[in-house]
C-alpha positions as CSV (number, residue, x, y, z in Angstrom):
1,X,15.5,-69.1,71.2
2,X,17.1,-65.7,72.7
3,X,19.9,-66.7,71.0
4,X,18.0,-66.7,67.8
5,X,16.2,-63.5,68.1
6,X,19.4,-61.4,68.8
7,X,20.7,-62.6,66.2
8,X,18.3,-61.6,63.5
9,X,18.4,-58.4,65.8
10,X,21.9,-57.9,65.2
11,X,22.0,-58.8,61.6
12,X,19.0,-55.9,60.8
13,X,21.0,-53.6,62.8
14,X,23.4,-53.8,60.2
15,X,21.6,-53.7,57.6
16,X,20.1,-50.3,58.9
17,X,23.3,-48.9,59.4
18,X,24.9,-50.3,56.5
19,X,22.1,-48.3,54.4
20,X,22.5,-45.0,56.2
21,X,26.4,-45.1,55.6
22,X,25.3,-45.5,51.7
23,X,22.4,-42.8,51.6
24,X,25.0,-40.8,53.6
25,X,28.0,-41.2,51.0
26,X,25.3,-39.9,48.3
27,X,26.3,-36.3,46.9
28,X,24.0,-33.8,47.5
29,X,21.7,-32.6,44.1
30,X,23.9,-30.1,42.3
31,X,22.1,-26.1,42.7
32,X,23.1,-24.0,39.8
33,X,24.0,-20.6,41.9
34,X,24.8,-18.9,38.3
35,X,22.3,-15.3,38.6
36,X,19.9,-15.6,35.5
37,X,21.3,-13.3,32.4
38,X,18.7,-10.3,31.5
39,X,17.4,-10.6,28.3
40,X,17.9,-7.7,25.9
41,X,14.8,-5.8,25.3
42,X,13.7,-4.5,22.1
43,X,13.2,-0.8,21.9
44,X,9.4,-0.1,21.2
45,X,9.4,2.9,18.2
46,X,6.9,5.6,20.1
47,X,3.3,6.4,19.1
48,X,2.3,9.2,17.0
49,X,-1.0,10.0,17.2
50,X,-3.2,12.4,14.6
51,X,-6.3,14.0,14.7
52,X,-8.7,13.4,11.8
53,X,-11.1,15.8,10.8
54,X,-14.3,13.2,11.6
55,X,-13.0,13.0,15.3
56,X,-11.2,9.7,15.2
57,X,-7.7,9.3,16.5
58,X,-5.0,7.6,14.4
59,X,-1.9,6.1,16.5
60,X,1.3,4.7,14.4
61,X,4.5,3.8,14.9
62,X,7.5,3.8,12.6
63,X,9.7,0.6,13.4
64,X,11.8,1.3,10.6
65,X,11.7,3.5,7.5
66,X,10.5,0.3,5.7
67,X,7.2,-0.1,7.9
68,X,4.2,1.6,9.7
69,X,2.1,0.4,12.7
70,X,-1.4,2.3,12.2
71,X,-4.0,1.7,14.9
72,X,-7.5,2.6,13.8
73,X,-10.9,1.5,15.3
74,X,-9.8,-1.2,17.7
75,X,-7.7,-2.7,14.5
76,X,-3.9,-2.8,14.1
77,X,-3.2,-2.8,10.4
78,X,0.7,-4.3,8.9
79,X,1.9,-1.8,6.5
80,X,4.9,-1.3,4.1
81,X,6.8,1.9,2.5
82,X,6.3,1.4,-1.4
83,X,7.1,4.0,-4.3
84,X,5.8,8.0,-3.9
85,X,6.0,11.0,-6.0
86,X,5.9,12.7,-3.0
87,X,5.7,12.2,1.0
88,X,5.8,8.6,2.3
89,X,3.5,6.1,1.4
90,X,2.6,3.0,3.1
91,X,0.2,0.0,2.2
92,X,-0.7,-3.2,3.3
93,X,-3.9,-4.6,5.4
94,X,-6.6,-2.9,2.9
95,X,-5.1,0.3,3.6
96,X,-3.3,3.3,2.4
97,X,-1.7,5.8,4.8
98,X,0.0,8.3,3.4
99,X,2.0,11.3,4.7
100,X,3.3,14.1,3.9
101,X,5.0,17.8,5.7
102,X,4.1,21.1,4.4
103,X,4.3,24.7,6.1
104,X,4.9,23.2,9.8
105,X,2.1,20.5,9.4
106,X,2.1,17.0,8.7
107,X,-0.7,16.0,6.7
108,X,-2.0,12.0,6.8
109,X,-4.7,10.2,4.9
110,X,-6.3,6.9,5.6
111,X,-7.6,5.4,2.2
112,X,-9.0,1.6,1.3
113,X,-7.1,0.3,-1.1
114,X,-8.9,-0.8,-4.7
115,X,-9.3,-4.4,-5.7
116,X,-5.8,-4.9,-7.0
117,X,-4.1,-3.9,-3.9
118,X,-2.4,-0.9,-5.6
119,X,-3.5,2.4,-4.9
120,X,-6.2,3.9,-2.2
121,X,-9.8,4.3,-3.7
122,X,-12.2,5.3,-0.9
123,X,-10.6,7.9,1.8
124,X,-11.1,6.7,5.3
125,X,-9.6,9.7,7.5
126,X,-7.9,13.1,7.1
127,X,-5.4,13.5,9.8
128,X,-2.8,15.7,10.3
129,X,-0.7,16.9,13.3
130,X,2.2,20.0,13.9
131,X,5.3,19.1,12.8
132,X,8.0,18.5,15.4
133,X,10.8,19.6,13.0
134,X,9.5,21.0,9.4
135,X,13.0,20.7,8.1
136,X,13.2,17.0,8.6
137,X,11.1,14.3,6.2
138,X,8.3,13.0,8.2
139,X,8.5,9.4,9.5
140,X,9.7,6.9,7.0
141,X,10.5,8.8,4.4
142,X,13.5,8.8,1.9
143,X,15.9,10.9,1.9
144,X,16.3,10.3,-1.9
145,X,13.6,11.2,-4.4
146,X,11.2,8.1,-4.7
147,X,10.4,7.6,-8.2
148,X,6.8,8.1,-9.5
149,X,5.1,4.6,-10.7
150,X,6.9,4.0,-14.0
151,X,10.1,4.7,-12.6
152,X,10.6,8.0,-13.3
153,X,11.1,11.3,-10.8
154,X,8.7,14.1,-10.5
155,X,9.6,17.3,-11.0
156,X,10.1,20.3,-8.7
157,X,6.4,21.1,-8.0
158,X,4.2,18.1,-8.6
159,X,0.7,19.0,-9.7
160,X,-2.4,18.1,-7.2
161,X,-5.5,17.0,-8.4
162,X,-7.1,20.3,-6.8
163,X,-5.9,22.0,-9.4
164,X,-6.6,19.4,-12.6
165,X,-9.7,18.5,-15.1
166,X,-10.0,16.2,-16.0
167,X,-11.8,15.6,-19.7
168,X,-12.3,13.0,-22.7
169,X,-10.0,14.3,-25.5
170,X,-10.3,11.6,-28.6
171,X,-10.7,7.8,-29.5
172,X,-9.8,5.6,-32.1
173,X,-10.7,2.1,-33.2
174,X,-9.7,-0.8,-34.6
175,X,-10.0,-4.7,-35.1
176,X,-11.9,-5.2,-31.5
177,X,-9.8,-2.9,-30.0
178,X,-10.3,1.2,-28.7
179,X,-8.4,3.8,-27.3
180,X,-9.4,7.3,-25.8
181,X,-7.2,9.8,-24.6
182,X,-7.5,12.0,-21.7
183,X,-6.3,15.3,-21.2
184,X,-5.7,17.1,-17.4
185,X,-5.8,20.8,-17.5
186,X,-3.8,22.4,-15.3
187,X,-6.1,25.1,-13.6
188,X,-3.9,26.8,-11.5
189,X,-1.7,29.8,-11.9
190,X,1.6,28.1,-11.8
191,X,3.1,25.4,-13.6
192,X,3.1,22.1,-12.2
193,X,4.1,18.6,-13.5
194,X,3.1,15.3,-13.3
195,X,4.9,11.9,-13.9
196,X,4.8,8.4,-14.5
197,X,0.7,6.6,-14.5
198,X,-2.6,7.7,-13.6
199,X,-4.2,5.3,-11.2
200,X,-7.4,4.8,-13.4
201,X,-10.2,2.7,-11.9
202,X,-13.7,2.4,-13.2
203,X,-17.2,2.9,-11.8
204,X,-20.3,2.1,-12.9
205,X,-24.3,3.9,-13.4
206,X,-24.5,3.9,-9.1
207,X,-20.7,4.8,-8.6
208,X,-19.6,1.4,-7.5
209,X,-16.3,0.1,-8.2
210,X,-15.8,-2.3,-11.1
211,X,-14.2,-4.9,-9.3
212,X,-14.4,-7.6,-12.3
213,X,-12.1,-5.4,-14.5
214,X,-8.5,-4.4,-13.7
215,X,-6.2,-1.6,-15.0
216,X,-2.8,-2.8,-16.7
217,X,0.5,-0.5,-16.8
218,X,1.0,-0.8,-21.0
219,X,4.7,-0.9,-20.5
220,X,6.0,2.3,-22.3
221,X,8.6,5.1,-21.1
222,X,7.4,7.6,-19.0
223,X,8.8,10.9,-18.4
224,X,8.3,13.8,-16.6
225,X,5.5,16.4,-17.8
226,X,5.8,19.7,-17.1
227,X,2.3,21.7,-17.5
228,X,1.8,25.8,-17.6
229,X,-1.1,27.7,-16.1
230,X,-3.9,26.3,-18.7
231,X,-2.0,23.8,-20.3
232,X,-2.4,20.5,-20.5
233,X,-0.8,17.0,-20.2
234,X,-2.7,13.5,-22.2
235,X,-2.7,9.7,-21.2
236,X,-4.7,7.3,-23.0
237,X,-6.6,3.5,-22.1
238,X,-7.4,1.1,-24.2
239,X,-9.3,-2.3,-24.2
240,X,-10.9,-4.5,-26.3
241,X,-15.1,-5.4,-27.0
242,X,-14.7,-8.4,-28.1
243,X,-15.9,-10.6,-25.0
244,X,-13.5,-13.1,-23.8
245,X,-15.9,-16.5,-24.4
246,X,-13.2,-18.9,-23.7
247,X,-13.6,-17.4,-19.4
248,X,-17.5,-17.8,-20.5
249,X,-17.1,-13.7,-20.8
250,X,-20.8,-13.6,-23.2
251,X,-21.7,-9.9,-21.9
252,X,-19.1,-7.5,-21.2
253,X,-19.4,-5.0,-18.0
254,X,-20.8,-1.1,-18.4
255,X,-18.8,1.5,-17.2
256,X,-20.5,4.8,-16.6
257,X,-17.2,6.4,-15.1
258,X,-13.4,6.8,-15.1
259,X,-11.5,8.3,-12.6
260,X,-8.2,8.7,-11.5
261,X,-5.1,9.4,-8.9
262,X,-2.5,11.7,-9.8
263,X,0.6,10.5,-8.3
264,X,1.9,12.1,-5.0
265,X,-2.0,13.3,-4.6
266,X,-4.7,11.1,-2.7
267,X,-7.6,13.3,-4.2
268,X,-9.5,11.7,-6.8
269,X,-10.3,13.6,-10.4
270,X,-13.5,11.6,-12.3
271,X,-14.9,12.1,-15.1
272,X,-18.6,10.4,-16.9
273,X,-17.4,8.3,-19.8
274,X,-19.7,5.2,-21.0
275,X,-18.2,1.7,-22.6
276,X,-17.6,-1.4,-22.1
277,X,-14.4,-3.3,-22.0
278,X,-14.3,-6.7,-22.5
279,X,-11.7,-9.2,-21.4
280,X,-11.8,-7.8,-17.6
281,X,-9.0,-5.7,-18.0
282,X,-7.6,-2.3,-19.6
283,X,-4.4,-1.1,-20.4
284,X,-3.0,2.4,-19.2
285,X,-0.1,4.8,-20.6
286,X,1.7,7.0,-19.0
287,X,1.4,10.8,-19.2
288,X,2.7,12.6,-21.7
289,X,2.8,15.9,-23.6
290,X,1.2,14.8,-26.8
291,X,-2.2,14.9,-27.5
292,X,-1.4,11.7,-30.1
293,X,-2.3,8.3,-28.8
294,X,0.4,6.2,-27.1
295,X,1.4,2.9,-28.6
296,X,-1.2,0.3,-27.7
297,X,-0.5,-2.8,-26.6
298,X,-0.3,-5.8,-28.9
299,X,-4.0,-7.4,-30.0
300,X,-4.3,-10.7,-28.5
301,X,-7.5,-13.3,-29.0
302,X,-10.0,-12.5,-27.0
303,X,-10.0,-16.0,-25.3
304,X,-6.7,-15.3,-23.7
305,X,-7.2,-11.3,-23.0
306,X,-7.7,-12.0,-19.2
């Protein structure tokens, strides 16, 4: 019976050792001792800030000279570098910023853009802040002339809307379809010019926007106007009254106002002028030196005019 019980004692002995020798002969876990690699960081453009005239504090960055970072009321709003007669203008998010450097200041303004994305209709801030170097373009901007919308570069001194009126020169009709031309006097006591469209939106009897209709570049060639002290330059709209019943168009909208945006200038110039386009849309020519009406654009059924 001894005998027995040192055996199994001997035999479990060797087992036990027999698995130590084998847990022993296992290679320790592998430690990578290879120090980490550092990331590479990417630089953070710096934060401009300007002071707007309602007390507000405007901070953007500049990325690139594509893109603007524009902090405003808790919000930071996505924008883009698109086509200037003058300065550098950005849009994107709802909003228009737009810059420009004159005399040792930079000047900025904050605008909401219109319902077709296009061009600012309502200014949110003026802002402005000294110039670190008035020799250089401000932040973003090209170091080429950007062309005015309609492809076509201002000249030397681009007019500004301060010094414009706007009036109602002329219309003309025709099988459903109207024109009026506009003339902008230039007030001041230089010449100025002006280039490319008018960005023409229309209001109605309370000064609302008219969302439902749209304004239309009427593809023609646009050059550059050049206006003297009390002259003037013409651009014309046209649209149709016949209603557009294949949208279910039965009564077409009142307009009790036009106004417009000179390009390069963020002021608006408006003037009272009652109709009512049909189709929810008009159709814009450039400016030009003529009082004569622009071609208009080709008469289409009214089922299709939207």
């Amino acid at each position: 019976m001894i005998l027995n019980r040192l055996l199994v004692a001997a035999v479990i002995g060797g087992l036990s050792v027999s698995a130590c020798t084998r847990e022993a002969e296992q290679p320790a876990e592998a430690v990578d001792q290879t120090p980490p690699v550092a990331q590479p960081t990417t630089p953070t453009a710096p934060s401009i800030g300007y002071a707007c005239e309602s007390g507000q504090t405007v901070t953007v960055q500049y990325p690139d000279t594509a893109t603007a970072s524009v902090a405003y009321k808790g919000q930071t709003l996505a924008l883009r570098l698109v086509p200037s007669a003058s300065g550098a203008r950005y849009s994107g998010s709802g909003v228009e910023w737009w810059i420009a450097s004159r005399e040792g200041q930079e000047n900025a303004t904050l605008s909401r853009l219109g319902p077709n994305d296009d061009v600012g209709v309502a200014v949110l801030e003026r802002c402005s802040r000294p110039s670190a170097n008035p020799n250089l373009p401000v932040p973003g901007q090209p170091t080429t002339p950007t062309p005015a919308p309609g492809g076509v570069l201002p000249a030397s001194t681009p007019c500004r809307a301060a010094n414009l009126r706007l009036n109602s020169e002329t219309g003309d009709a025709g099988a459903g379809n109207r024109t009026n031309v506009f003339g902008v006097t230039n007030a001041g006591t230089t010449p100025c010019s002006v280039a490319g469209y008018p960005a023409v939106s229309l209001m109605d009897a309370q000064g609302r926007g008219l969302t439902a209709i749209r304004s239309e570049q009427n593809p023609n060639t646009a050059t550059p106007v050049n206006i003297p002290a009390g002259g003037k330059a013409f651009f014309d709209i046209h649209w149709t009254v016949v209603p557009n019943e294949g949208a279910g168009e039965r009564v077409c909208p009142s307009a009790a106002r036009v106004r417009i945006l000179i390009p390069g200038d963020t002021a608006a110039l408006a003037i009272p002028f009652a109709f009512q386009p049909c189709g929810g849309r008009i159709r814009v020519n450039p400016f030009r030196s003529g009082i004569e009406p622009g071609a208009a654009p080709t008469a289409v059924p009214a089922a299709s005019a939207a």
